[in-house]
C-alpha positions as CSV (number, residue, x, y, z in Angstrom):
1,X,-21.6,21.5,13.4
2,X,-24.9,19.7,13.4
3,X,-26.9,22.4,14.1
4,X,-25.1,25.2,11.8
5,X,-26.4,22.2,8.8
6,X,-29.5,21.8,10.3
7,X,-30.0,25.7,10.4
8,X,-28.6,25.8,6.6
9,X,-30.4,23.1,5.2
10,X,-33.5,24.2,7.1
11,X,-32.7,27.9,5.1
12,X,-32.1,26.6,2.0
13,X,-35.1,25.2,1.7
14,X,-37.3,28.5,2.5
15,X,-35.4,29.8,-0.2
16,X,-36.9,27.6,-2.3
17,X,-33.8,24.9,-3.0
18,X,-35.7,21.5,-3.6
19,X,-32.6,19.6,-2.3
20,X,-29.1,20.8,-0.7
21,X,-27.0,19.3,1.2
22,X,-23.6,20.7,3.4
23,X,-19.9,19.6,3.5
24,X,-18.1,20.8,6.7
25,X,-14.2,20.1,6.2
26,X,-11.2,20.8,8.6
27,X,-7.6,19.8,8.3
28,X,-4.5,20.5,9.8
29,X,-1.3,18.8,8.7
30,X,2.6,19.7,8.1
31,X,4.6,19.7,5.0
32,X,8.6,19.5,4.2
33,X,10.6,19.8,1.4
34,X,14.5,19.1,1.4
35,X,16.5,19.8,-1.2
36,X,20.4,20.9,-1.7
37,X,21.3,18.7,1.1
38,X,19.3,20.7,3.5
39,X,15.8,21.7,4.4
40,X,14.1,24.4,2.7
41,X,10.7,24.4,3.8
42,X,8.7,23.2,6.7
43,X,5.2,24.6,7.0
44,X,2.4,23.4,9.5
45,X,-1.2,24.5,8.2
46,X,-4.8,24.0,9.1
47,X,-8.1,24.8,7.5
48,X,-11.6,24.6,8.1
49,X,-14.7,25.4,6.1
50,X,-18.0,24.7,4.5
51,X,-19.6,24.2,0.7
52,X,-22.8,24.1,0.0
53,X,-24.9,22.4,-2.6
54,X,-28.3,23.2,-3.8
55,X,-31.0,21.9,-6.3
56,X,-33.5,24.4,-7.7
57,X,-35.3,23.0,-11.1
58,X,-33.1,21.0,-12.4
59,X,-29.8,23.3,-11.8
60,X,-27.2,23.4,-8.8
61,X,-25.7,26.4,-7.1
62,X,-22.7,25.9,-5.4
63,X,-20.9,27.9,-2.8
64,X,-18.1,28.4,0.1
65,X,-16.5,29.6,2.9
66,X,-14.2,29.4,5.4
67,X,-16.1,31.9,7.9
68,X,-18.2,29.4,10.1
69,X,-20.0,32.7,11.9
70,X,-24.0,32.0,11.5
71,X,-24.0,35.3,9.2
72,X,-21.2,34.1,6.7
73,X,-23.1,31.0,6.7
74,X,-26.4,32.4,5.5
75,X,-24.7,34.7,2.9
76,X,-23.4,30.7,2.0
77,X,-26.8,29.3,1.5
78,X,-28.5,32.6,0.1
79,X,-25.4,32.5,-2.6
80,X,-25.9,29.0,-3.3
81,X,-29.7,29.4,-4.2
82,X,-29.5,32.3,-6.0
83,X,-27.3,30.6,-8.2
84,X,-28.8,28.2,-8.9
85,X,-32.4,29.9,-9.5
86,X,-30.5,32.1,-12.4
87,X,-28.9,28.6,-14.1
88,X,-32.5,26.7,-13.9
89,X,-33.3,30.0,-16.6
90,X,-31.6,28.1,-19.5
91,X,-30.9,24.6,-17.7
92,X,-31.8,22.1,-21.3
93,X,-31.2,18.8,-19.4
94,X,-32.7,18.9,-15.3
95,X,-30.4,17.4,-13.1
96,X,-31.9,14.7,-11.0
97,X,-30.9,13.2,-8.1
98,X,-30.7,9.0,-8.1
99,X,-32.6,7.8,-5.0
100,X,-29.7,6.4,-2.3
101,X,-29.8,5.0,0.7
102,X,-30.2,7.6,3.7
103,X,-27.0,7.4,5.8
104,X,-26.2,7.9,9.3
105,X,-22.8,7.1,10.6
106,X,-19.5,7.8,12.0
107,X,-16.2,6.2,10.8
108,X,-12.7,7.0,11.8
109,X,-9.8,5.7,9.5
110,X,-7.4,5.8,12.6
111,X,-3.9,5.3,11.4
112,X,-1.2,3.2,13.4
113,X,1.7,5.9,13.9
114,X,-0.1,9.0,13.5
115,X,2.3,11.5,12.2
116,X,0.9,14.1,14.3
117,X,2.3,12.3,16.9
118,X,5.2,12.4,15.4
119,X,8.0,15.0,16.0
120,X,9.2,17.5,13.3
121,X,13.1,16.7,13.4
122,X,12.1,13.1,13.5
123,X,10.1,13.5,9.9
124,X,13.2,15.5,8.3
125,X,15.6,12.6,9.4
126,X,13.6,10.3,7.1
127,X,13.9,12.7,4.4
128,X,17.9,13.5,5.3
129,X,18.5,9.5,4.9
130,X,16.1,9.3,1.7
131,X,18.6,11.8,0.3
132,X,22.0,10.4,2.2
133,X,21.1,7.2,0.3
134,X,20.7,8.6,-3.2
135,X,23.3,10.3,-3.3
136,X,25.3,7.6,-2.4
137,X,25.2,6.5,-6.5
138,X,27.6,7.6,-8.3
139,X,26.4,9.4,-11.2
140,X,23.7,11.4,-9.1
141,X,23.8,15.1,-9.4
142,X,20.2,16.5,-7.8
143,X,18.1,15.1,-5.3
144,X,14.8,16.5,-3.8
145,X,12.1,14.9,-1.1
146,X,9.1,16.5,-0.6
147,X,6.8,15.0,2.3
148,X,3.3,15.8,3.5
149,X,0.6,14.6,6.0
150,X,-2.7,15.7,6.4
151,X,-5.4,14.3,8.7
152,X,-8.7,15.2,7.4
153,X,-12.8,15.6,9.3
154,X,-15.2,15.5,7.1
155,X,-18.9,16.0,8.4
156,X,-21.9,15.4,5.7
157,X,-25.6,16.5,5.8
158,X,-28.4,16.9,3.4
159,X,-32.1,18.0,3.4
160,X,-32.9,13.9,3.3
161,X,-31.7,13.2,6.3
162,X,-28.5,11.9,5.3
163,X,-25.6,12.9,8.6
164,X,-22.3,10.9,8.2
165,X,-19.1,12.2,10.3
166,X,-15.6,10.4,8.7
167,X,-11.7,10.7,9.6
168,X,-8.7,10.3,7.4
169,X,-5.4,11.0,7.7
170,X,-3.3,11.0,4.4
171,X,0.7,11.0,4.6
172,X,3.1,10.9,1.2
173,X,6.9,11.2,0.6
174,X,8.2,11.4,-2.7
175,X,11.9,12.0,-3.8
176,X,13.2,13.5,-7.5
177,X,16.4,12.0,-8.2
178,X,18.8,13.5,-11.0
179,X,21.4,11.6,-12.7
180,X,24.6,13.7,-15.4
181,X,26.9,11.8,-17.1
182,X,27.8,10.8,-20.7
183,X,26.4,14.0,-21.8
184,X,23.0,12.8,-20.9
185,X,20.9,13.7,-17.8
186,X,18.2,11.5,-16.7
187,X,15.7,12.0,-13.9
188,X,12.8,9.6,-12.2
189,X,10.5,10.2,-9.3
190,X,9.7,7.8,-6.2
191,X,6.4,8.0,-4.2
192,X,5.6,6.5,-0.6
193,X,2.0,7.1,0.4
194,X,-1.4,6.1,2.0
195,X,-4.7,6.5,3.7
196,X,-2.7,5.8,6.8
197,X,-0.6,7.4,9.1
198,X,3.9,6.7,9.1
199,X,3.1,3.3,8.8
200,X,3.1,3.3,5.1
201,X,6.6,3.8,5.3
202,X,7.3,0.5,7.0
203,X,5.6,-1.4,3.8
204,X,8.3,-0.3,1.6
205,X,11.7,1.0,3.4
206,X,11.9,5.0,1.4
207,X,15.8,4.7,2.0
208,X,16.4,1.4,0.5
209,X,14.0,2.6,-2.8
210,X,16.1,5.7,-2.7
211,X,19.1,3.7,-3.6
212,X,17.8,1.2,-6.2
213,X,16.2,4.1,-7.6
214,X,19.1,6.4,-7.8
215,X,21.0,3.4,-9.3
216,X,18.1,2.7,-12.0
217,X,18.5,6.4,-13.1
218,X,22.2,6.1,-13.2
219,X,21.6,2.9,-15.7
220,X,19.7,5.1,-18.0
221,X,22.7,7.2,-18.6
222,X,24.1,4.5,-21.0
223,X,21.0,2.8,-21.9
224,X,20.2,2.2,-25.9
225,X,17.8,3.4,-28.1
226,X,14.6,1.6,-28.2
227,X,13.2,-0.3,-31.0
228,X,10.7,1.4,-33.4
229,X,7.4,-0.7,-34.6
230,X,4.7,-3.1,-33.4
231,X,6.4,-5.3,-30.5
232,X,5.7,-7.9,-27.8
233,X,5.6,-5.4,-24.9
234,X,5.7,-6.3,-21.1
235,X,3.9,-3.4,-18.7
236,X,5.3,-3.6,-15.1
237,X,2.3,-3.4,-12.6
238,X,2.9,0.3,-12.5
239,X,2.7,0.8,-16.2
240,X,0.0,-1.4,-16.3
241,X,-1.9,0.7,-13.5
242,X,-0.8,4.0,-15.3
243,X,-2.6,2.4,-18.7
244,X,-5.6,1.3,-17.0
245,X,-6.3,4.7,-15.3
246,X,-5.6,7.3,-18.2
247,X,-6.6,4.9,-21.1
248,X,-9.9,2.8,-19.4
249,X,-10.4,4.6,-16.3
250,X,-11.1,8.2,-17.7
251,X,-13.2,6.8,-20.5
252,X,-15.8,5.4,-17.5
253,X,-16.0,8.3,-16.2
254,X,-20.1,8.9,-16.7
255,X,-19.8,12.6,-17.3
256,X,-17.6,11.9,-20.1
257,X,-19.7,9.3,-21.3
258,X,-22.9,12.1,-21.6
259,X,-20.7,14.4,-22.7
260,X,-19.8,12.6,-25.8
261,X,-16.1,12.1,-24.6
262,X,-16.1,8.4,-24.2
263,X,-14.8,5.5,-26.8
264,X,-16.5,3.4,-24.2
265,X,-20.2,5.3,-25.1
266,X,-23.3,2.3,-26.2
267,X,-20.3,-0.1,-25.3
268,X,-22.0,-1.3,-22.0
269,X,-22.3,-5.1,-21.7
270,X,-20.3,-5.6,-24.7
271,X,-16.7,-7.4,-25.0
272,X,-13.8,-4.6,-25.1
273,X,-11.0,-6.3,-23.7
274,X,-9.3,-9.7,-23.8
275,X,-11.4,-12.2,-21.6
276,X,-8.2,-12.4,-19.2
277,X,-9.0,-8.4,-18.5
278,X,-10.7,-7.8,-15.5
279,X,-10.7,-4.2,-14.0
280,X,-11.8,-2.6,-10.6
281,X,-12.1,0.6,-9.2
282,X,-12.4,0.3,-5.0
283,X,-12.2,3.5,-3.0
284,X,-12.8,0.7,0.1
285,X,-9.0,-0.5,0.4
286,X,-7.9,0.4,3.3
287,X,-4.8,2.2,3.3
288,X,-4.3,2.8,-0.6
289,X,-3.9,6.2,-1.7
290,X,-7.0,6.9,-3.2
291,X,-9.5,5.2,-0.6
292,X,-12.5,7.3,1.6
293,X,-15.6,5.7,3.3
294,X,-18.0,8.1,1.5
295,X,-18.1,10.1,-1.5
296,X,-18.4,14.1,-1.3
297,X,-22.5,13.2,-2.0
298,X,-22.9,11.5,1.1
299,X,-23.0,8.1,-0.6
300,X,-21.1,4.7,0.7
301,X,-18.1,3.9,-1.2
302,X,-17.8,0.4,-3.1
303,X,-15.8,-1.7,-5.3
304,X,-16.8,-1.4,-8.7
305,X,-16.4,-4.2,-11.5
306,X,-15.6,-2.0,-15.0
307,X,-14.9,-4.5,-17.1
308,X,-15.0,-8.7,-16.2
309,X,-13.2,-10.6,-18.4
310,X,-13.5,-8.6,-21.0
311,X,-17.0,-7.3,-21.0
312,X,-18.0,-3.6,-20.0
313,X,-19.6,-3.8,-16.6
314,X,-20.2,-1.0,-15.0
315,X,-19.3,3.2,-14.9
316,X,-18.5,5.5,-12.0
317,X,-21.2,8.0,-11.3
318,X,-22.3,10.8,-9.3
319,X,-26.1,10.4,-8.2
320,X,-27.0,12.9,-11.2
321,X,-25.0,10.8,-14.0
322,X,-26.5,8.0,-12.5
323,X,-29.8,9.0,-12.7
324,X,-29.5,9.9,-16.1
325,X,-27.4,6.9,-17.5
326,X,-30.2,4.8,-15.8
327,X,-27.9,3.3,-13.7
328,X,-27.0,2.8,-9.9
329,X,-25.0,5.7,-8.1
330,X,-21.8,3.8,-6.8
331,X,-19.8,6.6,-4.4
332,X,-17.7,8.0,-7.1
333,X,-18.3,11.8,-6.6
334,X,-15.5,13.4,-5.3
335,X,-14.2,17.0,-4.3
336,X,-10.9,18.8,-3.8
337,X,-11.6,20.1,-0.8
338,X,-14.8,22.3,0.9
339,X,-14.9,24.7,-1.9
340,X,-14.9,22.8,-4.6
341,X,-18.1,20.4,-5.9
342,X,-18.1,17.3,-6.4
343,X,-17.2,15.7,-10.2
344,X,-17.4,12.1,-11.4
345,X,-13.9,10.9,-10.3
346,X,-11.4,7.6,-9.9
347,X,-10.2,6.1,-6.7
348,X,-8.2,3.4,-6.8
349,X,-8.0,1.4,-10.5
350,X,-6.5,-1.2,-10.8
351,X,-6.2,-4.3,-13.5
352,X,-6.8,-8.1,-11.4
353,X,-4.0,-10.3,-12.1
354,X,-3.9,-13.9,-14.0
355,X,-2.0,-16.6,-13.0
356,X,1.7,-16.9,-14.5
357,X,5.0,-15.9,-13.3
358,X,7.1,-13.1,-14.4
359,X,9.0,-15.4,-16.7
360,X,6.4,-17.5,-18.1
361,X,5.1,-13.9,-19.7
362,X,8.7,-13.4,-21.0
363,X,9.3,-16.9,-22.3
364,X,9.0,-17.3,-26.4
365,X,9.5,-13.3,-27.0
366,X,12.1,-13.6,-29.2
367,X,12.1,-9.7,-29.4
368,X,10.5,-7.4,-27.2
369,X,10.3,-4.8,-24.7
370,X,9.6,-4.6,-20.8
371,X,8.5,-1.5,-20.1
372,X,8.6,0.3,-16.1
373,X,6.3,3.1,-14.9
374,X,5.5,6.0,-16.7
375,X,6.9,9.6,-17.0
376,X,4.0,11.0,-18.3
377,X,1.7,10.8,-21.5
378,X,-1.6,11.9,-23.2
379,X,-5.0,10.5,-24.0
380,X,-7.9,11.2,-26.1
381,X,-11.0,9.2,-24.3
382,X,-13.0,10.2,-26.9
383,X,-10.6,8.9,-30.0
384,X,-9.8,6.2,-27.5
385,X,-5.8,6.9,-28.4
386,X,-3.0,7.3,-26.2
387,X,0.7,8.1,-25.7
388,X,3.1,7.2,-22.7
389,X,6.7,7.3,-21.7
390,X,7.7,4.5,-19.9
391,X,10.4,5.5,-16.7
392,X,12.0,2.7,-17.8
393,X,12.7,0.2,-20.0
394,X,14.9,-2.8,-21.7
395,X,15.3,-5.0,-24.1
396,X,13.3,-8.8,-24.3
397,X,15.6,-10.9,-26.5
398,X,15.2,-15.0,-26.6
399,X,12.8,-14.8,-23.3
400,X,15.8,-13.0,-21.0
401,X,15.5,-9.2,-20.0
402,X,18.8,-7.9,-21.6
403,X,20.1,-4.7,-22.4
404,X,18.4,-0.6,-20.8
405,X,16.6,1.3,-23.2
406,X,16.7,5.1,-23.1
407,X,13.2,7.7,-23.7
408,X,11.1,4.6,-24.7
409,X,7.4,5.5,-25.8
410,X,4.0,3.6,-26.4
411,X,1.3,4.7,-27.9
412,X,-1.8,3.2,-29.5
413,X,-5.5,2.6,-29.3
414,X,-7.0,1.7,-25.9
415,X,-9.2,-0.9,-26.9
416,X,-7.0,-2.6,-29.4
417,X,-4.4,-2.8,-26.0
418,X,-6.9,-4.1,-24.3
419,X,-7.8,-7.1,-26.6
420,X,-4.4,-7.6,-27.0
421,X,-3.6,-8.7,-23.9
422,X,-2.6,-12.3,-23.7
423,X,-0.8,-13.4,-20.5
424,X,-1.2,-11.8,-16.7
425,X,1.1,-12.2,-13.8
426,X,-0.2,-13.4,-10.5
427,X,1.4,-10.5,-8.9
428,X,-1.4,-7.8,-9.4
429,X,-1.2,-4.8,-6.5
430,X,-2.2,-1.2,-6.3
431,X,1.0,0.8,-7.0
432,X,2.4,4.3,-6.1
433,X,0.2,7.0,-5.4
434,X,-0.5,10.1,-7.5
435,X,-2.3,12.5,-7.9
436,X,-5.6,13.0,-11.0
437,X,-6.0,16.3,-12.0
438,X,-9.5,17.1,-14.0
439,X,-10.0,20.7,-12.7
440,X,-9.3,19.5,-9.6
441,X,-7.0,17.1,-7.9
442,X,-7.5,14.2,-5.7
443,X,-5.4,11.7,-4.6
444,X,-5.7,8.1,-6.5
445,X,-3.8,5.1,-7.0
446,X,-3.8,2.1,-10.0
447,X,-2.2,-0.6,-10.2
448,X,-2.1,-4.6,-11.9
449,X,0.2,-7.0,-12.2
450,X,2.7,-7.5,-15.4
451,X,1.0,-8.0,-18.6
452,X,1.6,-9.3,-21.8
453,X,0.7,-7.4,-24.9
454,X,1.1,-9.3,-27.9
455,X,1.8,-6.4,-30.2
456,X,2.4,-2.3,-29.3
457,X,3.5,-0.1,-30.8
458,X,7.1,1.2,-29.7
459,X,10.1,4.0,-30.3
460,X,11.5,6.9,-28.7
461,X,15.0,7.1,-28.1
């Protein structure tokens, strides 16, 4: 592969590109899906291929393929030029490149109990007992598991000099469990899932979470109808990692902030948050869903600092947002795959923890709310507003968690959360995985520990 990006770097630059740089990606992987007490689906795939940036002017051309032959490879580069020779014509705003350290290295992310290793009846016996022990609630009526691996080569080279080889492998199982009854059905989702190989499913046993799962959706049948108006609420570290990431996360995304899509825009340096609110991004944990060793620019991952105690620190960047902004580039460009650029993306963000208990936080709420993941919501990063719908949720009466709530929802402005905050838990960790979609989709994760918020606003129901 090092000589094809030699040969293409070497060619973009006769056709005039003032900087480019080549992304070579295989992967090969399996994926299941068992549904209906049965397997539906098991599919084995592999790809390999090759995008192409270049600089000409200020403006990038970008392009693809999955033909490695020398000839498809020129078209590549040609493509890639020519493109972006005809958007320098009306470029307003020249893209340049922040100076980064050249890189040379190779690093493999080997996992444990690599699933490729692993045999194909021995995968859908996991998902048969995910399912087994679901359905073992009463009250269940649906359940579906989906699993995937993928083990992923990347290979990185630019026209500075920059030539990084890195391996990942990627493996997730997640199971949709349905519950009927009372004239009400009610539905939550469960993810398992890593940088790592099977041995993310000996962290956190998938059949055991089946069961308390399928029992949590079960409680919802006959839960109550939340409270409406401004409450004490209590996020679960997977709420709290869902708030941080769509509320905080998206708004330090530099391309929104230049794009005028940021509440967080001339807020650098300044307090936004409670002093108690202290929030990373760090692609560098090992293991988490949304980890990688470099970015999809060639540049080193790190943990980022957004805001410390309270105060705006820092934005994620690409090397052009970061050249712009002023700024440092930090290994926060990231693509979907080989034919896809790179945009300003997440990793893993998550909210550092405090030091209380559980029921220190709940103690003098005389009424409240303690709300549990999230089904879903909407932001505005540039109103700095949001909406979510906790999975799950009860009652806070007289410090004690008492009675479910049913369809509870939160909304409010980000900031105002934020400085809200009064109490963390010491139990701050980085949470399920998912999945962020902003034209394209990588894998992240969030996280946090439970946290206070003296007053949110609350109904559904």
């Amino acid at each position: 592969m090092e000589d094809l990006a030699r040969m293409m770097l070497e060619l973009a630059r006769r056709h005039g590109a003032e900087y480019a740089d080549v992304r070579f990606e295989g992967t090969v992987g399996s994926g299941l899906d068992y549904r209906d007490k049965e397997l539906k689906e098991a599919v084995t795939s592999s790809d390999d291929g090759v995008g192409i940036r270049a600089l000409y002017k200020g403006a990038w051309g970008f392009a693809s393929t999955n033909d490695l032959t020398k000839g498809r490879l020129k078209d590549a580069v040609a493509k890639a030029v020519k493109i972006a020779k005809l958007c320098s014509l009306s470029v307003k705003e020249p893209e340049v490149l922040a100076q980064v350290k050249v890189e040379r290295a190779k690093i493999d992310w080997a996992p444990r109990k690599d699933p490729m290793d692993t045999d194909l009846e021995d995968k859908v016996a996991i998902l048969a007992a995910v399912d087994r022990s679901a359905r073992s609630v009463k009250g269940i009526s649906a359940v579906s598991v989906g699993y995937y691996d993928t083990k992923i080569e990347c290979r990185f080279f630019s026209t500075e000099g920059t030539s990084i080889v890195h391996h990942t492998v990627i493996t997730s199982l997640q199971a949709n469990i349905v519950g009927k009854g009372h004239g009400k059905i009610s539905s939550m989702r469960l993810r398992f899932g890593g940088t790592e190989g099977l041995e993310v499913l000996d962290r956190s046993d998938p059949v055991e979470g089946a069961k308390d799962m399928a029992e949590r959706v079960v409680r919802v049948l006959t839960a109550k109808k939340p409270p409406s108006g401004r409450l004490p609420l209590v996020a679960d570290p997977d709420l709290t990692g869902v708030l941080v990431h769509e509320a905080l996360g998206h708004a330090c995304e530099a391309d929104a902030i230049l794009g005028g899509d940021s509440i967080l825009d001339g807020s650098m340096g300044k307090k936004i948050a409670s002093e108690l609110v202290t929030i990373y991004d760090d692609p560098t944990k090992r293991g988490a869903f949304g980890s990688y060793p470099f970015d999809d620019e060639g540049v080193r991952s790190r943990r980022k600092v957004l805001v410390e105690k309270g105060v705006l620190r820092e934005f994620l960047h690409s090397r052009t947002t970061a050249q712009r902004l002023g700024m440092s580039p930090n290994g926060s460009a990231r693509a979907e795959s080989y034919s896809a650029r790179p945009l300003v993306r997440m990793s893993n963000t998550f909210m550092g923890g405090g030091d209380r208990k559980l029921e220190e936080l709940l103690e003098g709420i005389k009424l409240g709310v303690y709300a549990m993941g999230s089904r879903g919501g909407q932001v505005d990063t540039a109103k700095g507003t949001f909406q979510f719908n906790a999975q799950e949720a009860f009652l806070i009466e007289k410090g004690r968690i008492t009675v479910p709530l049913r369809d509870l929802s939160l909304s409010g402005e980000t900031l105002k959360m934020l400085s809200d905050v009064v109490a963390l838990a010491n139990d701050s960790r980085v949470g399920d995985p998912g999945y962020c979609g902003k034209g394209q989709w990588v894998p992240v994760g969030d996280g946090g520990p439970h946290m206070l918020v003296s007053r949110a606003v609350v109904g559904g129901g």
